[in-house]
mmCIF file of the C-alpha atoms, coordinates in Angstrom:
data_MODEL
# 
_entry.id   MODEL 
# 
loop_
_atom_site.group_PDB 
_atom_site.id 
_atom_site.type_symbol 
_atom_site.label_atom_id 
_atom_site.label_alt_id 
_atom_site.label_comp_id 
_atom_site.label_asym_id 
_atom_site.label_entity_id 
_atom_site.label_seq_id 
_atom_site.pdbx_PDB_ins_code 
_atom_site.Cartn_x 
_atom_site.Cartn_y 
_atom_site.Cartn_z 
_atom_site.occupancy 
_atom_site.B_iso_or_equiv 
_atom_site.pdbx_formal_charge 
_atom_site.auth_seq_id 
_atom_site.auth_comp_id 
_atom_site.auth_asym_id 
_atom_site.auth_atom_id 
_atom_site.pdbx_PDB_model_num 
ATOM 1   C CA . UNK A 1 1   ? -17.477 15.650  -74.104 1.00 0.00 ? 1   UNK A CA 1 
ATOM 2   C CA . UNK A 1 2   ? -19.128 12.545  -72.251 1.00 0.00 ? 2   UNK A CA 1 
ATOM 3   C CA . UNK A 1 3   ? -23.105 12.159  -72.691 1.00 0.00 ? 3   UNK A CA 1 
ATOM 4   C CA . UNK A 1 4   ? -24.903 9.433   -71.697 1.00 0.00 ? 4   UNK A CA 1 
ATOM 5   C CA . UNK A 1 5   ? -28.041 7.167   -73.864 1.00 0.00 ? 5   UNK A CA 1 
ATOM 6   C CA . UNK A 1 6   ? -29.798 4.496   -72.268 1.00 0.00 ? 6   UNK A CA 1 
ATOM 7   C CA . UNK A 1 7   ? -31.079 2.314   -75.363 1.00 0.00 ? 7   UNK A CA 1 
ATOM 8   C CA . UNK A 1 8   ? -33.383 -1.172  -74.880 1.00 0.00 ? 8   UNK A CA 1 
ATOM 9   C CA . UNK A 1 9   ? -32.830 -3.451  -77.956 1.00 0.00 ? 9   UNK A CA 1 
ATOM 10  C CA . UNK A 1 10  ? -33.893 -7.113  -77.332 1.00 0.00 ? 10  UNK A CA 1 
ATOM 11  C CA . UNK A 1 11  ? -31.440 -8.968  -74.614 1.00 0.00 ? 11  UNK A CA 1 
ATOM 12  C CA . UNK A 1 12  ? -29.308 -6.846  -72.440 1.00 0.00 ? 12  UNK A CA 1 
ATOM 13  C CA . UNK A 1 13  ? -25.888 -9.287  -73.038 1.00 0.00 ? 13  UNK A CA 1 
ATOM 14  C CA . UNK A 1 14  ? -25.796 -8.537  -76.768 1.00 0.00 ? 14  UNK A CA 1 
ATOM 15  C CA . UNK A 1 15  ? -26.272 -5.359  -77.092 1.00 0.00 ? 15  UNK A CA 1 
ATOM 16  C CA . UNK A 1 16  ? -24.019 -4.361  -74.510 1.00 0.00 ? 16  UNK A CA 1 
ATOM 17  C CA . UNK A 1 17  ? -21.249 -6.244  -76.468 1.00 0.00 ? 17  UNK A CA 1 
ATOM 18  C CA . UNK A 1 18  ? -22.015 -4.662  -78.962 1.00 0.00 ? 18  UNK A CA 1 
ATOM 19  C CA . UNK A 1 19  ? -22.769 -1.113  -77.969 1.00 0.00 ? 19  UNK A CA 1 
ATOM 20  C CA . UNK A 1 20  ? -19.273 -1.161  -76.161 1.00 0.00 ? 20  UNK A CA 1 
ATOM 21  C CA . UNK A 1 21  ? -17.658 -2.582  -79.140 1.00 0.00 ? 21  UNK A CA 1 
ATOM 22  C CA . UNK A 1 22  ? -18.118 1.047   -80.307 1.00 0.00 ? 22  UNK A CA 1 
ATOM 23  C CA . UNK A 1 23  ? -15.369 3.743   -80.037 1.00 0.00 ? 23  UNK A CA 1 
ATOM 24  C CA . UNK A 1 24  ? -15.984 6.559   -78.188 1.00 0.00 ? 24  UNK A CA 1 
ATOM 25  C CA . UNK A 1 25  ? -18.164 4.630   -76.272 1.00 0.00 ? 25  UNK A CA 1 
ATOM 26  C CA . UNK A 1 26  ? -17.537 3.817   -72.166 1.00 0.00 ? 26  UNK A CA 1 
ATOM 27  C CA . UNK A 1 27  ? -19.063 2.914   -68.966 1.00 0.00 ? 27  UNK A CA 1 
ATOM 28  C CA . UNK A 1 28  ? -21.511 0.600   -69.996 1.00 0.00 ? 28  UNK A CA 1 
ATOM 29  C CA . UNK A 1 29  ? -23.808 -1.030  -67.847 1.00 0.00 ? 29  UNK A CA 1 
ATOM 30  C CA . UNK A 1 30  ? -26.567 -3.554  -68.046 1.00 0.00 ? 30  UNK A CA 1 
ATOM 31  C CA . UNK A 1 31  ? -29.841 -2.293  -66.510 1.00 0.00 ? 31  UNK A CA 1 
ATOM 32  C CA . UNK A 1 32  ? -33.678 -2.319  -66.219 1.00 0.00 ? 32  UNK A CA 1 
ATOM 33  C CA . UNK A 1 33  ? -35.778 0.704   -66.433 1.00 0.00 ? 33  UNK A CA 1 
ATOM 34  C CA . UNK A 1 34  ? -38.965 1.579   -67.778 1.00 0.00 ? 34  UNK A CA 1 
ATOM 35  C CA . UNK A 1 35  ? -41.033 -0.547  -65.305 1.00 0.00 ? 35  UNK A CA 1 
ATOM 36  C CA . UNK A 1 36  ? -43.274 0.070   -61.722 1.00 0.00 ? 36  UNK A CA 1 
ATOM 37  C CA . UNK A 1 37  ? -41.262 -1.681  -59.606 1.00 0.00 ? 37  UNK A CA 1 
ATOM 38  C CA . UNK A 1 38  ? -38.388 -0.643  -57.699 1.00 0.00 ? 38  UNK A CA 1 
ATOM 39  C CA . UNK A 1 39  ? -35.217 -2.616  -57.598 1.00 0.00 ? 39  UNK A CA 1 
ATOM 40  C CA . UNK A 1 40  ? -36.585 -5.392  -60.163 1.00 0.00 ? 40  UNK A CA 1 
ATOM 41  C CA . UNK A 1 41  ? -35.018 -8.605  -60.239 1.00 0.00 ? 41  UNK A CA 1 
ATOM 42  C CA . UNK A 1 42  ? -34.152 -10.696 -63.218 1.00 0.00 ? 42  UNK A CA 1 
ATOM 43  C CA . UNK A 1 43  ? -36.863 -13.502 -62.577 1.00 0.00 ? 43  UNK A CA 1 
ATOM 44  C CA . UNK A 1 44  ? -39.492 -10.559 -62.081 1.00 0.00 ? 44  UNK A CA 1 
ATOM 45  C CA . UNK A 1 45  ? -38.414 -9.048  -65.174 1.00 0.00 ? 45  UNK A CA 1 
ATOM 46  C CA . UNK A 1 46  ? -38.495 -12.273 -67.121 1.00 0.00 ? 46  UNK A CA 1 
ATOM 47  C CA . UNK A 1 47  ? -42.154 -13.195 -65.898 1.00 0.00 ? 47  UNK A CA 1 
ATOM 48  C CA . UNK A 1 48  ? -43.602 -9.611  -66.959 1.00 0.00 ? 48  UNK A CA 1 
ATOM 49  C CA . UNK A 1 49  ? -44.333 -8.591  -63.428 1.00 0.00 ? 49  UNK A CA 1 
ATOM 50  C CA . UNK A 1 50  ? -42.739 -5.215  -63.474 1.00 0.00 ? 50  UNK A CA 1 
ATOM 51  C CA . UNK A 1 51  ? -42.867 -3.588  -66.977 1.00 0.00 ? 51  UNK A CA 1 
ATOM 52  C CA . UNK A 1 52  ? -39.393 -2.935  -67.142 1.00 0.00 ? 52  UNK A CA 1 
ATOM 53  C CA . UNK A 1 53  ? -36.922 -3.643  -70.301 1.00 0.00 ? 53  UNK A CA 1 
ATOM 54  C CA . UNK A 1 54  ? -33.687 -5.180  -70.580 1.00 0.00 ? 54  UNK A CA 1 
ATOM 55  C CA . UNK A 1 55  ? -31.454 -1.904  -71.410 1.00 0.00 ? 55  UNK A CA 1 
ATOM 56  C CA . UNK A 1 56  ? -27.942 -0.526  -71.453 1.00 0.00 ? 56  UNK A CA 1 
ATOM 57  C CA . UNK A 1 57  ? -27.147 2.911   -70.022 1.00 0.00 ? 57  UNK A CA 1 
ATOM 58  C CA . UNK A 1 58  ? -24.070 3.582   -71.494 1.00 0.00 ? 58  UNK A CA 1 
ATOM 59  C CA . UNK A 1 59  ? -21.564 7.035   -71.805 1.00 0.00 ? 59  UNK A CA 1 
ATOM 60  C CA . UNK A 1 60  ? -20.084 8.185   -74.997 1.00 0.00 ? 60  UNK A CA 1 
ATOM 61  C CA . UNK A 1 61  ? -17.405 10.439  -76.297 1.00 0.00 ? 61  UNK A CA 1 
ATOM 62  C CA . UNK A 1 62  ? -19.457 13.270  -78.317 1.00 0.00 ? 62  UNK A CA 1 
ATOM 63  C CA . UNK A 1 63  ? -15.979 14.279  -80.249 1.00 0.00 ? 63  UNK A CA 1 
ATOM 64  C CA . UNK A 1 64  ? -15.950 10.362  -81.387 1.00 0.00 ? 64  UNK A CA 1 
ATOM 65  C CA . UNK A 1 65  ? -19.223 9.307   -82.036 1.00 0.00 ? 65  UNK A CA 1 
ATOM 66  C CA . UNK A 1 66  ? -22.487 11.453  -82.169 1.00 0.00 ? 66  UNK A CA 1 
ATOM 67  C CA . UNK A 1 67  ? -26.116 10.207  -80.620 1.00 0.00 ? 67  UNK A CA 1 
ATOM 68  C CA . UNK A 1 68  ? -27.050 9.765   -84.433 1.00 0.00 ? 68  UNK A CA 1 
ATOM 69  C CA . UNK A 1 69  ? -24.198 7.792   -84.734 1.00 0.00 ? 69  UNK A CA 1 
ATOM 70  C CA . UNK A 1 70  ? -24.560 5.720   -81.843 1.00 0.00 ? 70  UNK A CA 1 
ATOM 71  C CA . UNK A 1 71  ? -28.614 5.062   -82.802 1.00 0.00 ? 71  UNK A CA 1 
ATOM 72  C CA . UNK A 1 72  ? -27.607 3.822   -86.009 1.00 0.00 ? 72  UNK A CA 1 
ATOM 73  C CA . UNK A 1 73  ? -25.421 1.334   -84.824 1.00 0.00 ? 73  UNK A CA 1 
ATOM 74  C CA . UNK A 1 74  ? -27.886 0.678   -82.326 1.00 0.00 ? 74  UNK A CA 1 
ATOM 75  C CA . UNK A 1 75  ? -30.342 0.230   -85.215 1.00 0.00 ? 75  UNK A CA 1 
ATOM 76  C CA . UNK A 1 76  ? -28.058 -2.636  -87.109 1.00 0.00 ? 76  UNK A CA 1 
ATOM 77  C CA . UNK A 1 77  ? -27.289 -4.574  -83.686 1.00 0.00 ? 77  UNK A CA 1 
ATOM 78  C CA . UNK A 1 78  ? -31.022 -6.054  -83.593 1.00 0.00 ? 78  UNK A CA 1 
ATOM 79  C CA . UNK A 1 79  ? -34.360 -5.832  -85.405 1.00 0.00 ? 79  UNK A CA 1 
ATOM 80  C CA . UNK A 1 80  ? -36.534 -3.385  -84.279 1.00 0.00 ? 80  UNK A CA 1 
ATOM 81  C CA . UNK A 1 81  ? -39.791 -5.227  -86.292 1.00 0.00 ? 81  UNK A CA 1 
ATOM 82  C CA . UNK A 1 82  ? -40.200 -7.995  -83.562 1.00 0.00 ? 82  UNK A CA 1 
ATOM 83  C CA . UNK A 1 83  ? -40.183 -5.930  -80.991 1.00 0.00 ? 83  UNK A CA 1 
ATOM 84  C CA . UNK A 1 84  ? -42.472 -7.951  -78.450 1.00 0.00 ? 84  UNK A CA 1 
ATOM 85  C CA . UNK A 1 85  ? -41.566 -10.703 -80.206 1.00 0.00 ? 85  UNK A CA 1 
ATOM 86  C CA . UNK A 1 86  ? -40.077 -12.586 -77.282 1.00 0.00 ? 86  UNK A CA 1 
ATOM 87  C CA . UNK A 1 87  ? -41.614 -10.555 -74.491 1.00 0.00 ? 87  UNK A CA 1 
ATOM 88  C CA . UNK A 1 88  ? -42.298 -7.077  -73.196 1.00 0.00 ? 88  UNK A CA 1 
ATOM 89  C CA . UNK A 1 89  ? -38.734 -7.126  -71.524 1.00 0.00 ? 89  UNK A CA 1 
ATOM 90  C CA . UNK A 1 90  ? -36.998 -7.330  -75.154 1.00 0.00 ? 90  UNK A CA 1 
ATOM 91  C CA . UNK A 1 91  ? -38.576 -4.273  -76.522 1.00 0.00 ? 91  UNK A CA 1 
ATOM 92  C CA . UNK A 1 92  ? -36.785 -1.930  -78.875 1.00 0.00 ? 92  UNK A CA 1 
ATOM 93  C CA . UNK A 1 93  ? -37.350 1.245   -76.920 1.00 0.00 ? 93  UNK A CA 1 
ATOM 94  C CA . UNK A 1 94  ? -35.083 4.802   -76.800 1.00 0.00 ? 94  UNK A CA 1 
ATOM 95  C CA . UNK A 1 95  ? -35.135 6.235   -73.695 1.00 0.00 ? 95  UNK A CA 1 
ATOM 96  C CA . UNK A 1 96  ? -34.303 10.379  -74.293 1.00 0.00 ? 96  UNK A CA 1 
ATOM 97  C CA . UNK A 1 97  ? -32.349 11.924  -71.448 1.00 0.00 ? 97  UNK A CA 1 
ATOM 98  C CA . UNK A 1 98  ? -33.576 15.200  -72.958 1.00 0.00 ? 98  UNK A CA 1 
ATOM 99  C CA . UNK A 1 99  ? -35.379 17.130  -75.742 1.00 0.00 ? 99  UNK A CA 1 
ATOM 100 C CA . UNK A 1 100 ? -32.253 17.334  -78.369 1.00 0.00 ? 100 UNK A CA 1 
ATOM 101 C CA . UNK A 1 101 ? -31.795 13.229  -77.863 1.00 0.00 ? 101 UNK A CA 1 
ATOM 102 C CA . UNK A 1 102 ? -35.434 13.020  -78.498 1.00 0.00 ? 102 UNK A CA 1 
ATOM 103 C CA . UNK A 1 103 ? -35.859 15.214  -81.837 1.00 0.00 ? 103 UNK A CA 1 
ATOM 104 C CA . UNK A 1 104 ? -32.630 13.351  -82.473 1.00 0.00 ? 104 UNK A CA 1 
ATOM 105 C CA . UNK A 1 105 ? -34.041 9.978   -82.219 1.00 0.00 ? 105 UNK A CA 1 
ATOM 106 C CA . UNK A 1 106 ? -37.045 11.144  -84.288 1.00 0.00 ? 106 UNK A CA 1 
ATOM 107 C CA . UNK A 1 107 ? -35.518 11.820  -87.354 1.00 0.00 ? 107 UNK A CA 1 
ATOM 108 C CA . UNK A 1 108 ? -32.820 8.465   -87.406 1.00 0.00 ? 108 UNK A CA 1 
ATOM 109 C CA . UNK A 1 109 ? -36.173 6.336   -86.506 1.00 0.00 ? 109 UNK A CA 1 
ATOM 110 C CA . UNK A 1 110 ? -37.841 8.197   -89.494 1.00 0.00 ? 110 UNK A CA 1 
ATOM 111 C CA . UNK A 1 111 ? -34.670 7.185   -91.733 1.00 0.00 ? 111 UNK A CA 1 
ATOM 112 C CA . UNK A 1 112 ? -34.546 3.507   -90.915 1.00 0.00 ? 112 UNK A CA 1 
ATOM 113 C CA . UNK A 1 113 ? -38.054 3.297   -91.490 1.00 0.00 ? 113 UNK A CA 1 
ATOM 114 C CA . UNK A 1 114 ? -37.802 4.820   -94.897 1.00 0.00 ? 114 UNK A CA 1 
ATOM 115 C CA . UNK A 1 115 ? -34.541 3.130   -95.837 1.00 0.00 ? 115 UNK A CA 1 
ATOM 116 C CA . UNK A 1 116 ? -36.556 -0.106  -95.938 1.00 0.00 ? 116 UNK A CA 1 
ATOM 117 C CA . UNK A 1 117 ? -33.552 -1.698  -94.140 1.00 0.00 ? 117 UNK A CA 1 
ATOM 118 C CA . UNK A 1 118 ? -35.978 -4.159  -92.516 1.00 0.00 ? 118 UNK A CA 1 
ATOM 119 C CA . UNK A 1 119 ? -38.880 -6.164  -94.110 1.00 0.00 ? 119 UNK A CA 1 
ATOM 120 C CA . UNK A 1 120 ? -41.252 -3.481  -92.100 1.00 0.00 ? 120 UNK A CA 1 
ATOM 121 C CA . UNK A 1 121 ? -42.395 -0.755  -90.170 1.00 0.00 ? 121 UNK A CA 1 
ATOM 122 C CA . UNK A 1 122 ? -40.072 -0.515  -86.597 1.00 0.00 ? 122 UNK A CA 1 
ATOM 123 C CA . UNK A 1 123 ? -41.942 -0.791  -83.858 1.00 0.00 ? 123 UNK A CA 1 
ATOM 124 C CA . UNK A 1 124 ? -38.878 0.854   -81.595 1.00 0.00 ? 124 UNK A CA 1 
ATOM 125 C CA . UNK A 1 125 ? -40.685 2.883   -78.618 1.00 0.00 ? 125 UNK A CA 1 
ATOM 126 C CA . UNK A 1 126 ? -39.457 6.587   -78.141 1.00 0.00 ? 126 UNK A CA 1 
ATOM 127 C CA . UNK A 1 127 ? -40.088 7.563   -74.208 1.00 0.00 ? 127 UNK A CA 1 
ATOM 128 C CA . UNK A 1 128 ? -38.290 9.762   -71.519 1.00 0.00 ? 128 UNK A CA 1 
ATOM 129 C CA . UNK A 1 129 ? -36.075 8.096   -69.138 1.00 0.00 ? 129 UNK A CA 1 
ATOM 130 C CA . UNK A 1 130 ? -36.762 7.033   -65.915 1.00 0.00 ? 130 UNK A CA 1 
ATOM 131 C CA . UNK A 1 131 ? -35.451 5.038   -62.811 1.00 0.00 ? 131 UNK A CA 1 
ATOM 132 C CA . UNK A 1 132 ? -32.450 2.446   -64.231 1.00 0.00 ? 132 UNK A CA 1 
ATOM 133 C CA . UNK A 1 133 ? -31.843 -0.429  -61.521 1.00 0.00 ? 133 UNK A CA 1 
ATOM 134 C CA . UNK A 1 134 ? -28.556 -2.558  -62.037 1.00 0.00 ? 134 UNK A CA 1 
ATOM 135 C CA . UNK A 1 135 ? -29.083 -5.744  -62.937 1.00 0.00 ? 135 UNK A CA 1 
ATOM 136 C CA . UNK A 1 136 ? -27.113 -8.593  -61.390 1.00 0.00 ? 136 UNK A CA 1 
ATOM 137 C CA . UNK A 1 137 ? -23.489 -8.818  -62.003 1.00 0.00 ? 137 UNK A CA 1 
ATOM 138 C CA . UNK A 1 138 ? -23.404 -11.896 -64.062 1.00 0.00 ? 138 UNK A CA 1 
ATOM 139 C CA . UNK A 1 139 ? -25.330 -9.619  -66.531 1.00 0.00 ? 139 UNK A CA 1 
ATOM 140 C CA . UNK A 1 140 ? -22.680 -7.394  -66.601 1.00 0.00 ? 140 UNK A CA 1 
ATOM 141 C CA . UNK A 1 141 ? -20.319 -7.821  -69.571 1.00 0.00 ? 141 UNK A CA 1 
ATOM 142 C CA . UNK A 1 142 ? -21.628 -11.253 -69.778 1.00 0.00 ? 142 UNK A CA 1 
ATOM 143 C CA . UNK A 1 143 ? -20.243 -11.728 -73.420 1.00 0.00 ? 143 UNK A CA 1 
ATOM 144 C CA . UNK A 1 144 ? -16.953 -11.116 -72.227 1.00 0.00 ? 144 UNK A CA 1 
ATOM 145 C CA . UNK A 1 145 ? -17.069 -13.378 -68.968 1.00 0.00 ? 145 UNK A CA 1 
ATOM 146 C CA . UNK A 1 146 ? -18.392 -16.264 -70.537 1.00 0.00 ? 146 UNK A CA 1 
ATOM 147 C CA . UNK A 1 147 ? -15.742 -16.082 -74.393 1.00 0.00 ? 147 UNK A CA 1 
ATOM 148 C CA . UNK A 1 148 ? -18.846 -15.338 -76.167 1.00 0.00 ? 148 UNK A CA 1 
ATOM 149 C CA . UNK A 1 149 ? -17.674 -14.001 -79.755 1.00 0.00 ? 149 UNK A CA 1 
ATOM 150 C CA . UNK A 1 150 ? -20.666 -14.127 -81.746 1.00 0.00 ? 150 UNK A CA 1 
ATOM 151 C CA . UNK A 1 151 ? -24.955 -13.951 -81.192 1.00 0.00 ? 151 UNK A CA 1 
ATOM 152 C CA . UNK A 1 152 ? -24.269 -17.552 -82.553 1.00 0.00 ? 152 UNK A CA 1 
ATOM 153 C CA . UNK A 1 153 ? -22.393 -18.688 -79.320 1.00 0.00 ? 153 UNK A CA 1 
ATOM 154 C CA . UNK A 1 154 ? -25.343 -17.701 -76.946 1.00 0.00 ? 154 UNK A CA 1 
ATOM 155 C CA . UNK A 1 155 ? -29.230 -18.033 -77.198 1.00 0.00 ? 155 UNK A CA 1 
ATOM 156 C CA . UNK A 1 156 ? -29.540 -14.666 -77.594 1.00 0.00 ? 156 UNK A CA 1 
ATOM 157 C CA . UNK A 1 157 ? -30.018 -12.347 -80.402 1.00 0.00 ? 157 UNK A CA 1 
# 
């Protein structure tokens, strides 16, 4: 059965390559959500004008891969301790698309946190969804489009 996550974890471009990289999981798409301003654009975003994060809203295969699943990967492909590290629009942050995603996402945040996997306390934000706006098509699968194979190709990790 298809279900959809929409997960914010540092630059839109990696995660999405890596996100999609997963089996059972489809239909990816680069996005901003979480902000006050409708229809954001990628310079707005950037400057902190809007509020919004750099996410991916992405389907999944539930027979393949479960949401616990899915946030664990989601978990190794950044570090949720520097989460406003490099701006508000890089933020670790789970958006729930309901109440089971949410208690869910409580208990694998509790595990990583405990697993002392990273050098401290995550500071991934747990929040409803809201509004997603596309962002611009050369954000879309923009590992793919531009032969990047590795975080180390591109300025962003």
């Amino acid at each position: 059965m298809l279900e959809q996550a929409l997960l914010a974890g540092g630059c839109f471009w990696g995660l999405q390559a890596k996100l999609k990289a997963l089996d059972g999981v489809s239909d990816t798409l680069a996005v901003y959500t979480g902000g006050t301003v409708e229809n954001p654009s990628y310079a707005q975003v950037c400057r902190q004008q809007t509020g919004h994060v750099e996410a991916i809203q992405l389907n999944y295969d539930t027979d393949i891969i479960s949401y616990a699943q899915l946030l664990e990967a989601f978990f190794q492909s950044h570090n949720p301790i520097l989460s406003d590290t490099f701006g508000e629009q890089y933020r670790s942050t789970i958006f729930y698309l309901n109440e089971e995603q949410k208690a869910i996402a409580e208990q694998v945040m509790a595990s990583v946190d405990v697993s002392n996997i990273y050098p401290g306390k995550i500071q991934t934000v747990l929040r409803p969804a809201s509004q997603v706006w596309p962002a611009e098509d050369y954000h879309q699968d923009y590992y793919t489009k531009n032969n990047v194979v590795s975080d180390d190709d591109c300025y962003c990790r």
